[in-house]
N, C-alpha and C positions, 0 to 999 in steps of 0.2 A: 589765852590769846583771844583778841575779839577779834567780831568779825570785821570792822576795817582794818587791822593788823592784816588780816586774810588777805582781803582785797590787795593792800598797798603790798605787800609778800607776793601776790600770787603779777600785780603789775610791772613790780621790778623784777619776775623771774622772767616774765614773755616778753619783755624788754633785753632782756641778755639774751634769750633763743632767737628772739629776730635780729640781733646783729650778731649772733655765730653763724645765723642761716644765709643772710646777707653777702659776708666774708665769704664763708665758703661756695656760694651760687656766683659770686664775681671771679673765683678763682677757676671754678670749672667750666664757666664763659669765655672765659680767657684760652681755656687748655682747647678747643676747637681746634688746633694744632700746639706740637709739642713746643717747649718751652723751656728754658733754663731758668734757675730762682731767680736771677738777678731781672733778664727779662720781665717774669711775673711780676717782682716787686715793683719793677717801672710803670708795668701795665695797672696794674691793681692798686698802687700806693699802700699798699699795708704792710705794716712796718715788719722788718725782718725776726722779729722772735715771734711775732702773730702768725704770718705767712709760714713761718717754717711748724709751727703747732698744726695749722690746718692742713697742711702737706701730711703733716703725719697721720692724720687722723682721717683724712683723705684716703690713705694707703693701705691703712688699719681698714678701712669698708669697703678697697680693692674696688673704687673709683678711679684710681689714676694708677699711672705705672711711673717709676722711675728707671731710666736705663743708668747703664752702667759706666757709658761715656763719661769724658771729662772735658769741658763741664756736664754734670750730669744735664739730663734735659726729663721734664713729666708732661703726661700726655693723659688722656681721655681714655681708661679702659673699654675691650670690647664688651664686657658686662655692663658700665654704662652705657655705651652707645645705642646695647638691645634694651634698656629700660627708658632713654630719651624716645627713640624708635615705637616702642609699646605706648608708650602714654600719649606720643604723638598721632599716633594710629585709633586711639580710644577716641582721643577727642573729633578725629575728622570723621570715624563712623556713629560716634556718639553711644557705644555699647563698651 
């Protein structure tokens, strides 16, 4: 492999991690209150087998919670909330 192979390899992969990271910062903007899919998918526009990957994997890092209602509805974990909270806290005392 040469090194523009590298390069051009290493551009289309931080090309696919900024719109995973994208996707999923739109969806947990969104979750600021709970939600049902269909809801999300209005808000967010991302198409229904994209949105339901990121939900999962969303769920899998115990970011969001699904209730058990029907229609279900996902929301903002309290372990998110304390890590928005922290880093918002970092930046306004700057430590």
């Amino acid at each position: 492999m040469k090194n523009g192979d590298i390069e051009e390899t290493y551009i289309f992969l931080k090309g696919l991690t900024e719109q995973l990271y994208m996707r999923r910062r739109i969806i947990l903007e969104s979750l600021a209150t709970q939600k049902t899919f269909n809801q999300l998918k209005e808000e967010t526009g991302i198409s229904v087998g994209s949105l339901h990957h990121h939900l999962q994997e969303l769920l899998k890092a115990n970011f969001i919670y699904k209730t058990d209602e029907r229609p279900a509805k996902y929301g903002r974990t309290g372990f998110l909330e304390y890590l928005i909270y922290t880093i918002h806290l970092i930046r306004v005392t700057g430590e």
